[in-house]
VOGULO-354199 format. One line per field, with one value per residue (C-alpha): residue number from 1; residue in three letters; x, y, z. Coordinates in steps of 0.02 Angstrom, whole numbers. Example, Ala and Ser with C-alpha at 12.3 -4.5 7.8 and 13.67 -1.06 7.14 Angstrom:
resi = (1 / 2)
resn = (ALA / SER)
xx = (615 / 684)
yy = (-225 / -53)
zz = (390 / 357)
//
This chain:
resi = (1 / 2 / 3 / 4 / 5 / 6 / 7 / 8 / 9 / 10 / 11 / 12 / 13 / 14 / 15 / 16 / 17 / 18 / 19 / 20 / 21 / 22 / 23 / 24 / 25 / 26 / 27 / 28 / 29 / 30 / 31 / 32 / 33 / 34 / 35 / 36 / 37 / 38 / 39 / 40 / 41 / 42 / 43 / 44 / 45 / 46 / 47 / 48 / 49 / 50 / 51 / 52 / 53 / 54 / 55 / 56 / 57 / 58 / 59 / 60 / 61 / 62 / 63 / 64 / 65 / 66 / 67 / 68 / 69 / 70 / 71 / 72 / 73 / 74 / 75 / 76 / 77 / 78 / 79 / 80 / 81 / 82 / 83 / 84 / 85 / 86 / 87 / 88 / 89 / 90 / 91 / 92 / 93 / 94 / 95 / 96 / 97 / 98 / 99 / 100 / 101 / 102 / 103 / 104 / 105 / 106 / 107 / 108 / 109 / 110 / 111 / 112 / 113 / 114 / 115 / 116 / 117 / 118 / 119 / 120 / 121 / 122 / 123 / 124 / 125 / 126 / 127 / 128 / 129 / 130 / 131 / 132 / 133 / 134 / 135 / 136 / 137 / 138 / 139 / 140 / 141 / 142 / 143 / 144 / 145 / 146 / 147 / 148 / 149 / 150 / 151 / 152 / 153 / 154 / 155 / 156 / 157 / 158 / 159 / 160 / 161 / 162 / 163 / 164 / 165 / 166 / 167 / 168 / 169 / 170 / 171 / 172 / 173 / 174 / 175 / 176 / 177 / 178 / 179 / 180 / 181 / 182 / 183 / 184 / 185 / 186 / 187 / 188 / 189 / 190 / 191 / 192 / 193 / 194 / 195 / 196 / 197 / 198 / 199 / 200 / 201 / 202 / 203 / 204 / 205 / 206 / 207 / 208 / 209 / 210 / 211 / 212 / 213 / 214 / 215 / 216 / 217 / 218 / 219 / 220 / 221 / 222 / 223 / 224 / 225 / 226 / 227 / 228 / 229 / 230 / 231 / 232 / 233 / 234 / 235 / 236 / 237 / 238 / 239 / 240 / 241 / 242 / 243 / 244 / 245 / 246 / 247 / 248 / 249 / 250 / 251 / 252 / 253 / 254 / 255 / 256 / 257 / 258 / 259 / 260 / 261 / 262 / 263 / 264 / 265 / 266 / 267 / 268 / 269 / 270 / 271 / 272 / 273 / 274 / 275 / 276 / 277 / 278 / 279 / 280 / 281 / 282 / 283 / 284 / 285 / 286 / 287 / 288 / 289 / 290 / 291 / 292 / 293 / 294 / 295 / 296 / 297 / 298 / 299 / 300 / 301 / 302 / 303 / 304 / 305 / 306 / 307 / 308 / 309 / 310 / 311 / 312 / 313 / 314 / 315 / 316 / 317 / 318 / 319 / 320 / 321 / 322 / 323 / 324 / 325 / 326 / 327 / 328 / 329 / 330 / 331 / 332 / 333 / 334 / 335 / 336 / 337 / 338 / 339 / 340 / 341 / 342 / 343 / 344 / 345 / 346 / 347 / 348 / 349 / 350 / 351 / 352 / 353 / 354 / 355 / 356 / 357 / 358 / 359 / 360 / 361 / 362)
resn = (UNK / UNK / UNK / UNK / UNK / UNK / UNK / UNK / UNK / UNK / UNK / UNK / UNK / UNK / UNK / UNK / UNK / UNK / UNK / UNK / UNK / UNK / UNK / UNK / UNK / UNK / UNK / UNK / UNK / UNK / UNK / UNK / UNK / UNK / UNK / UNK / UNK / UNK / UNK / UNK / UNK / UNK / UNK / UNK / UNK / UNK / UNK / UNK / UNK / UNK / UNK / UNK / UNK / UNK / UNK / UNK / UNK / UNK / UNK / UNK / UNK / UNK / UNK / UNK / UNK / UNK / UNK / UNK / UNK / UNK / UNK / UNK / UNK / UNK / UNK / UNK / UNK / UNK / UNK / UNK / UNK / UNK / UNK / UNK / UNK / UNK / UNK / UNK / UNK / UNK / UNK / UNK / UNK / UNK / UNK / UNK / UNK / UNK / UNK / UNK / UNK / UNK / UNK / UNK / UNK / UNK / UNK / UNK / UNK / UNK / UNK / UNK / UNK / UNK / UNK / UNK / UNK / UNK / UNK / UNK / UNK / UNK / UNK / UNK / UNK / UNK / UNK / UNK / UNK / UNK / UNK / UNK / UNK / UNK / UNK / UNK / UNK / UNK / UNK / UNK / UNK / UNK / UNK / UNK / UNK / UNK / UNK / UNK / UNK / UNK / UNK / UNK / UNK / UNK / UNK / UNK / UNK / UNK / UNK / UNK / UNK / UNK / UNK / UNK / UNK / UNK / UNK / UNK / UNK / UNK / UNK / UNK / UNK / UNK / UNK / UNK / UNK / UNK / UNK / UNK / UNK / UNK / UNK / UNK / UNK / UNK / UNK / UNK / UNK / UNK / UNK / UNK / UNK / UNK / UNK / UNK / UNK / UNK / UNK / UNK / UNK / UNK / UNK / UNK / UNK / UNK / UNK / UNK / UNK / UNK / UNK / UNK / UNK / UNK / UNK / UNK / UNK / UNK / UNK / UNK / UNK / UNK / UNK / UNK / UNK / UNK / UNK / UNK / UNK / UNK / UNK / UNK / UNK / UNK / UNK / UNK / UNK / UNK / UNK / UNK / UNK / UNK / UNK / UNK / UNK / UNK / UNK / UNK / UNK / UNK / UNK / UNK / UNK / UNK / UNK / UNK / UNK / UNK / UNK / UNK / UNK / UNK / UNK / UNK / UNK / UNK / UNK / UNK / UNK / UNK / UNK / UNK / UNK / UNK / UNK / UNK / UNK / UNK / UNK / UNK / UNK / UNK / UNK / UNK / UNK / UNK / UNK / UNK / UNK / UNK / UNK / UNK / UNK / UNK / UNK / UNK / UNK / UNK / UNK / UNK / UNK / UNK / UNK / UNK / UNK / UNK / UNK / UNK / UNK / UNK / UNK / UNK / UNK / UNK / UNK / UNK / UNK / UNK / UNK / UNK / UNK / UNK / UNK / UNK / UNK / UNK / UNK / UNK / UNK / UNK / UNK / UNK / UNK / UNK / UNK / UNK / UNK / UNK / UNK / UNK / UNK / UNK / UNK / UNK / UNK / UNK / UNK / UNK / UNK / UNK / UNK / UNK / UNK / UNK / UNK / UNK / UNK / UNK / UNK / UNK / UNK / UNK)
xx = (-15377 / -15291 / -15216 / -15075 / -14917 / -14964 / -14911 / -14836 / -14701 / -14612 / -14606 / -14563 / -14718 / -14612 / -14611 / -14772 / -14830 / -14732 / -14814 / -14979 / -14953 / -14928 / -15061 / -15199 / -15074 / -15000 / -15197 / -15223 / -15059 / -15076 / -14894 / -14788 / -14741 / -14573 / -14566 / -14623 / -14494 / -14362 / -14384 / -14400 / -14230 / -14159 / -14235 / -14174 / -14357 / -14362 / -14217 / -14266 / -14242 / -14093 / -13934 / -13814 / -13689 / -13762 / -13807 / -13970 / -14031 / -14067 / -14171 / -14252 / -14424 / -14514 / -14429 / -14461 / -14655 / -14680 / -14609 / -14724 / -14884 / -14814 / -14802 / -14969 / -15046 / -14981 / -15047 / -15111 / -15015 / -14868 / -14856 / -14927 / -14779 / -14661 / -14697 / -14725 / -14550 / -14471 / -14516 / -14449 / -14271 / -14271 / -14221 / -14049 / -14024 / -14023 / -13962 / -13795 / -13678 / -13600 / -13769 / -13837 / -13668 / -13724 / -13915 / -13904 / -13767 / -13903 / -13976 / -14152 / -14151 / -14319 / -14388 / -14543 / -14625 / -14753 / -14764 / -14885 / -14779 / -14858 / -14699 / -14590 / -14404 / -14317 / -14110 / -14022 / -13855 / -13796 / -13949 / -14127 / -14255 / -14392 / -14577 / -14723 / -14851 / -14862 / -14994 / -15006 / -14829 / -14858 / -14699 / -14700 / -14667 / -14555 / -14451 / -14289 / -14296 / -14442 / -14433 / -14550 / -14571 / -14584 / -14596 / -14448 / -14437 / -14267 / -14183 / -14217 / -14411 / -14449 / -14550 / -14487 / -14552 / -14411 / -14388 / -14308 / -14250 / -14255 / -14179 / -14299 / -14237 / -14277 / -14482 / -14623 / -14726 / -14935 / -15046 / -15181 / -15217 / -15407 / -15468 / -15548 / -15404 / -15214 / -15197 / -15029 / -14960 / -14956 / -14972 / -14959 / -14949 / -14768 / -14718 / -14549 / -14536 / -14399 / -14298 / -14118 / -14055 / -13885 / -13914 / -13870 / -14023 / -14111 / -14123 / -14213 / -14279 / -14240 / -14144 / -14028 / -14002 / -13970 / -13819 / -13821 / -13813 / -13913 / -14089 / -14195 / -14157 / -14186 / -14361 / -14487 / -14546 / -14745 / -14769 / -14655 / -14784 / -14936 / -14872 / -14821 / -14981 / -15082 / -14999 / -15051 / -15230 / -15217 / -15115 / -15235 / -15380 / -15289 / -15265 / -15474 / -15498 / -15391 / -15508 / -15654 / -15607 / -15602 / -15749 / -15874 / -15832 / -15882 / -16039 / -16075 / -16061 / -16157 / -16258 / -16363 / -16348 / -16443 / -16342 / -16414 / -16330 / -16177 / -16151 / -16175 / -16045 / -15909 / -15956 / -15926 / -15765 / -15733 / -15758 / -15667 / -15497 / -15534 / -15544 / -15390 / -15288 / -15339 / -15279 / -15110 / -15009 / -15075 / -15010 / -14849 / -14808 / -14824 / -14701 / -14587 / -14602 / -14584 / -14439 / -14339 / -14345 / -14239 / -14122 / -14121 / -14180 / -14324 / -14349 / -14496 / -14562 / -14527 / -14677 / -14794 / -14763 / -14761 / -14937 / -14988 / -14901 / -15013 / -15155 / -15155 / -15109 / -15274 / -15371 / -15272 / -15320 / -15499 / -15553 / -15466 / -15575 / -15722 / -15677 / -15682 / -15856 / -15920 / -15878 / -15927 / -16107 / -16069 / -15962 / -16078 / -16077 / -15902 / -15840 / -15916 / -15847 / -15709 / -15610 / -15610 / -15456 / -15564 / -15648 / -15462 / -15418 / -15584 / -15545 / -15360 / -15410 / -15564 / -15431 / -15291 / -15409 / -15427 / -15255 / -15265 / -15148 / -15270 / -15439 / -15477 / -15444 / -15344)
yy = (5625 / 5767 / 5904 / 5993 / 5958 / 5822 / 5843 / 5675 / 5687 / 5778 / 5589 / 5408 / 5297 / 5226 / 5393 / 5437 / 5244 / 5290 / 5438 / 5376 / 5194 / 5277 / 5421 / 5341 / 5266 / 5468 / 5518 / 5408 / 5427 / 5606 / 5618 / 5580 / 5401 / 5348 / 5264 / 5433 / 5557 / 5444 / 5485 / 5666 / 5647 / 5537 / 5692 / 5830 / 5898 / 5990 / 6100 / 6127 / 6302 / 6309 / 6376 / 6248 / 6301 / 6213 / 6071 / 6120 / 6097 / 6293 / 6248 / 6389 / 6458 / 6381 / 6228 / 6199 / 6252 / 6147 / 5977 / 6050 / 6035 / 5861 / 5802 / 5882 / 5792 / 5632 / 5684 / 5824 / 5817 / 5774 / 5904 / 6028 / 5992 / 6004 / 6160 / 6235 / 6171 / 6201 / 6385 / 6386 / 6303 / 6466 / 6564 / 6486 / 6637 / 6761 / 6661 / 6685 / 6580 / 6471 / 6434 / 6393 / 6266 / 6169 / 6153 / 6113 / 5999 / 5870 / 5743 / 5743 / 5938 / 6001 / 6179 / 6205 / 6372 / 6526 / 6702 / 6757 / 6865 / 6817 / 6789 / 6942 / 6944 / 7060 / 7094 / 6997 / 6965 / 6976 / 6877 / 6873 / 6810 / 6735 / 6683 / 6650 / 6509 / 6493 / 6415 / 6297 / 6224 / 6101 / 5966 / 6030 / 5838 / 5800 / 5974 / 5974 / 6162 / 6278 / 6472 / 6608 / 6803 / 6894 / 7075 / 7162 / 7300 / 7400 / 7496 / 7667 / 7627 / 7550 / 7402 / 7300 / 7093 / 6977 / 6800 / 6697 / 6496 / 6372 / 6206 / 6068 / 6009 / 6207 / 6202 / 6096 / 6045 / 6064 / 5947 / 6062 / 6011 / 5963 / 6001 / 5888 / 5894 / 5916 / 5795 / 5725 / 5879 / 5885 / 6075 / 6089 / 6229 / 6272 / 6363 / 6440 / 6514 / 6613 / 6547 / 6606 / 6621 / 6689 / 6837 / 6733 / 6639 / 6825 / 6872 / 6968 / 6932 / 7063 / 7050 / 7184 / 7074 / 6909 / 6831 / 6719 / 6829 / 6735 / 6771 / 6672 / 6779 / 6911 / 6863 / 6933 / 6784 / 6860 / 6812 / 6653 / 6595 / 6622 / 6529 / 6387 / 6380 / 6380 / 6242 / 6139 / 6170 / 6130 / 5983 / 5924 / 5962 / 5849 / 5717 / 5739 / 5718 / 5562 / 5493 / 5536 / 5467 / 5299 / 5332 / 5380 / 5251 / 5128 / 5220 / 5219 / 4999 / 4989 / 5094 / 5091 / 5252 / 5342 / 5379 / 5572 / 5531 / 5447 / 5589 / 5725 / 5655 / 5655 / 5834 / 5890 / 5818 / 5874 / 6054 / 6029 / 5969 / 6116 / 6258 / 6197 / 6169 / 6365 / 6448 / 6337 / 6368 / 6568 / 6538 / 6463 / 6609 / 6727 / 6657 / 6620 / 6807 / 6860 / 6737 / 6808 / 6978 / 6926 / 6840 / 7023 / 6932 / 7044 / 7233 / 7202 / 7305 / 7177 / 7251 / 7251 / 7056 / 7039 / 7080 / 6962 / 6831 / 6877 / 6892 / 6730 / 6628 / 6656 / 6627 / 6472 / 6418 / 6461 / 6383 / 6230 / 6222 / 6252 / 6132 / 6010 / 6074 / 6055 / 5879 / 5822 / 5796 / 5660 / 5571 / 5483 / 5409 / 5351 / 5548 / 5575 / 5402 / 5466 / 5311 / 5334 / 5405 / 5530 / 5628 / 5621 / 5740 / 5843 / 5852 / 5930 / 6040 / 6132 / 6129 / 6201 / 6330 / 6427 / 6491 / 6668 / 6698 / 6613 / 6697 / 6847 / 6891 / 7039)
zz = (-2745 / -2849 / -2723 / -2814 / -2726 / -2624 / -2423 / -2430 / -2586 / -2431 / -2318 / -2368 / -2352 / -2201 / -2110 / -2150 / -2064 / -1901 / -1894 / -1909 / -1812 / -1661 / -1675 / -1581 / -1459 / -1444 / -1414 / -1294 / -1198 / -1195 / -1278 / -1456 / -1436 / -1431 / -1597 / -1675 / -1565 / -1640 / -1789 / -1749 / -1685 / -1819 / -1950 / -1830 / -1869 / -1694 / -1756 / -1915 / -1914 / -1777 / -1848 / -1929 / -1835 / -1686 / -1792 / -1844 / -2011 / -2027 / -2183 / -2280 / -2231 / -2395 / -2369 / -2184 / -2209 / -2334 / -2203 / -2083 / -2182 / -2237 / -2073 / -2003 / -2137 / -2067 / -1888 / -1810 / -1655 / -1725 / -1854 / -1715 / -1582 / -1727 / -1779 / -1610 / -1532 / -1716 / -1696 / -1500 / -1615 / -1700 / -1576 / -1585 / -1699 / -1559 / -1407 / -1333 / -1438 / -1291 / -1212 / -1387 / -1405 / -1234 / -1286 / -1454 / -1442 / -1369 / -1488 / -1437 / -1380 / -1401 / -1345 / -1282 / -1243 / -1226 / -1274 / -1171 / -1026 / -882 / -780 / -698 / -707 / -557 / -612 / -464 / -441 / -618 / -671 / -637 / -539 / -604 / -557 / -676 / -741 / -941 / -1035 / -1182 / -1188 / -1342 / -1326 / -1137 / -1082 / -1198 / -1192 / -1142 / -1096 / -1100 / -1158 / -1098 / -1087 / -929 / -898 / -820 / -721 / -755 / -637 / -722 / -702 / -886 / -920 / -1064 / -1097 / -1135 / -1173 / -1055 / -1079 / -944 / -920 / -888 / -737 / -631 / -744 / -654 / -798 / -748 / -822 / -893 / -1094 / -1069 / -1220 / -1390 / -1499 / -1505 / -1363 / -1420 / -1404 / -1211 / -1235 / -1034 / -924 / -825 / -689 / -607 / -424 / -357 / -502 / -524 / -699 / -774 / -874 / -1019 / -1021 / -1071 / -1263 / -1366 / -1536 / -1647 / -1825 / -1735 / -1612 / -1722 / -1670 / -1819 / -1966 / -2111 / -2196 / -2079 / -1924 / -2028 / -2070 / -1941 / -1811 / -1830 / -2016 / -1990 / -1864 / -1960 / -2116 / -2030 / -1928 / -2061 / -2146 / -2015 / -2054 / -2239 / -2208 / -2097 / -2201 / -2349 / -2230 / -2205 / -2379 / -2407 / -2282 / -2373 / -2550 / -2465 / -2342 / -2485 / -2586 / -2469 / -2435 / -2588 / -2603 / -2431 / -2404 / -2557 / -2625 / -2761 / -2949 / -2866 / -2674 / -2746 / -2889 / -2720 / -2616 / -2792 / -2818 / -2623 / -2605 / -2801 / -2746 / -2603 / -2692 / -2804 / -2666 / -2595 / -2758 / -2776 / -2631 / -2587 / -2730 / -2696 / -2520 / -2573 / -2701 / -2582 / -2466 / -2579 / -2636 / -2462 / -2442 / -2583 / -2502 / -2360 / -2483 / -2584 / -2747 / -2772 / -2796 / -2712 / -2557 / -2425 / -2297 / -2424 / -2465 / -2259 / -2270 / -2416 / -2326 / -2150 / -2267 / -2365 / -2207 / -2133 / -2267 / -2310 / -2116 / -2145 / -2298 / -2253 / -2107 / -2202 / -2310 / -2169 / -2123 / -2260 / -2279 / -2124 / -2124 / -2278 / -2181 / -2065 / -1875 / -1898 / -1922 / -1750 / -1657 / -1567 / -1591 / -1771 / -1871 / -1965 / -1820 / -1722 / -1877 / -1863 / -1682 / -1706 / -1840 / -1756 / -1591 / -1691 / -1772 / -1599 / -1610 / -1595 / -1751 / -1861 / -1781 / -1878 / -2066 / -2020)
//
């Protein structure tokens, strides 16, 4: 199949069998298996974007975007966790520099995390105290410490939300990932109570706030998210059609197809590889516009190529998952067994696809 830029120039063939030799295993277990966080660690892909300085591989935007639609073409889940606990790695930009030293100094440090602030943080002996439950943890059981916002109350009566990290060891994971797809992830709930932290462990991400002081803390964490989020769908939705080159050609030997049945299935997945092979190189110029803002090669208006880049993430997202759609009904019983390699995928994607980031078109 011809999709420009194929997901997998980015992995050897021996990465990319890992990956995949382990996925049902991963499903099944409810976690990555060990095999496939090995390599993770051996690749450093969990701190892909944590500074260097604290031996991440602090890779570019474009660069580390494009791995993670490599890797979610390889698996779902895997590519998923990655991207999720690679965006948590970020946030070595803005954490104290000591802290960040002890964390990252770990081989097989992975951070976990939510945004939503539904934990409360009360200033307590030159720290805090804090108490919450957080949702949808992806990499929660596999997370060496976990980040989430709570809402502080300051003395002079504001309300702010902050970001707090926790080491593993103080977090009690809950099982609560029931849903079709993404299972690998173990995107688990978490809870604190009573917990006290060192005021260290709060930070705030804000350029002004960066402590590392290079174009990727720069960059705002919002259209990050989205881009790398929607990879995930595409490279999903490749890894779909890969399946479906082989698939319909051995519908077409068995099943007895008409020249008219055999000619529809070559022009569905045809227009398929040709929707995709439209928008993705769209997608990919506008974050590498966007990218060269915060490197201050453009004269471009960096807010204005913010939006593009918010823009043409969702729609990458969405006709990837139409794409998927419309392929399905061709595919037969086998898309639907959920044993079967091909409805795992169709099973992450329309999972992933809930994320609220890739809902609407604005």
């Amino acid at each position: 199949m011809n999709i420009l830029s194929h997901p997998s120039q980015q992995l050897t063939a021996e990465q990319t069998a890992i990956i995949r030799n382990d996925a049902a295993a991963a499903e099944s277990d409810g976690k990555l298996q060990p095999a496939q966080l090995e390599l993770v660690y051996e690749q450093q892909w969990f701190k892909m974007l944590t500074p260097e300085t604290y031996t991440g591989m602090e890779l570019s935007l474009p660069d580390e975007v494009r791995l993670i639609e490599a890797l979610s073409w390889a698996d779902g889940s895997m590519g998923w966790a990655v991207t999720l606990c690679t965006g948590a790695g970020w946030f070595g930009g803005f954490l104290d520099a000591e802290l960040s030293k002890r964390i990252f100094a770990d081989r097989e440090v992975c951070l976990a995390g939510s945004g939503a602030p539904t934990g409360t943080a009360i200033l307590a002996d030159g720290g805090y105290i804090i108490s919450g439950t957080w949702k949808y943890a992806s990499g929660a059981l596999h997370a060496t410490h976990l980040t989430a916002n709570c809402i502080i109350h300051t003395p002079d009566a504001r309300v702010e939300v902050r970001p707090f990290i926790f080491d593993r060891k103080d977090v009690t994971v809950l099982p609560a990932w029931n849903y079709t797809g993404m299972v690998a992830t173990g995107s688990h709930s978490f809870e604190v109570n009573n917990l006290h932290v060192s005021a260290d462990r709060c930070f705030k991400i804000d350029p002004d706030f960066a402590v590392i002081q290079n174009p990727l803390y720069q960059y705002p964490f919002h259209q990050l998210a989205e881009a790398t989020l929607a990879v995930n769908l595409s490279g999903m939705a490749i890894h779909f059609m890969d399946l479906c080159v082989d698939l319909f050609a051995e519908k077409k030997v068995n099943k007895g197809l008409s020249a008219n049945q055999s000619a529809e299935l070559d022009e569905a997945l045809a227009k398929s590889v040709y929707r995709l092979n439209a928008i993705r190189p769209t997608f990919y110029d506008t974050l590498d516009d966007s990218w060269a803002d915060y490197l201050g090669d453009s004269g471009t208006n960096p807010t204005e190529n913010l939006n593009k880049v918010s823009m043409i993430s969702r729609k990458l997202a969405k006709t990837s998952l139409q794409i998927v759609d419309e392929l399905y009904p061709y595919c037969g019983l086998i898309a639907a067994s959920t044993g079967s390699e091909i409805n795992r995928v169709w099973r992450d994607m329309h999972t992933a696809s809930q994320h609220a980031l890739l809902t609407f078109a604005e």
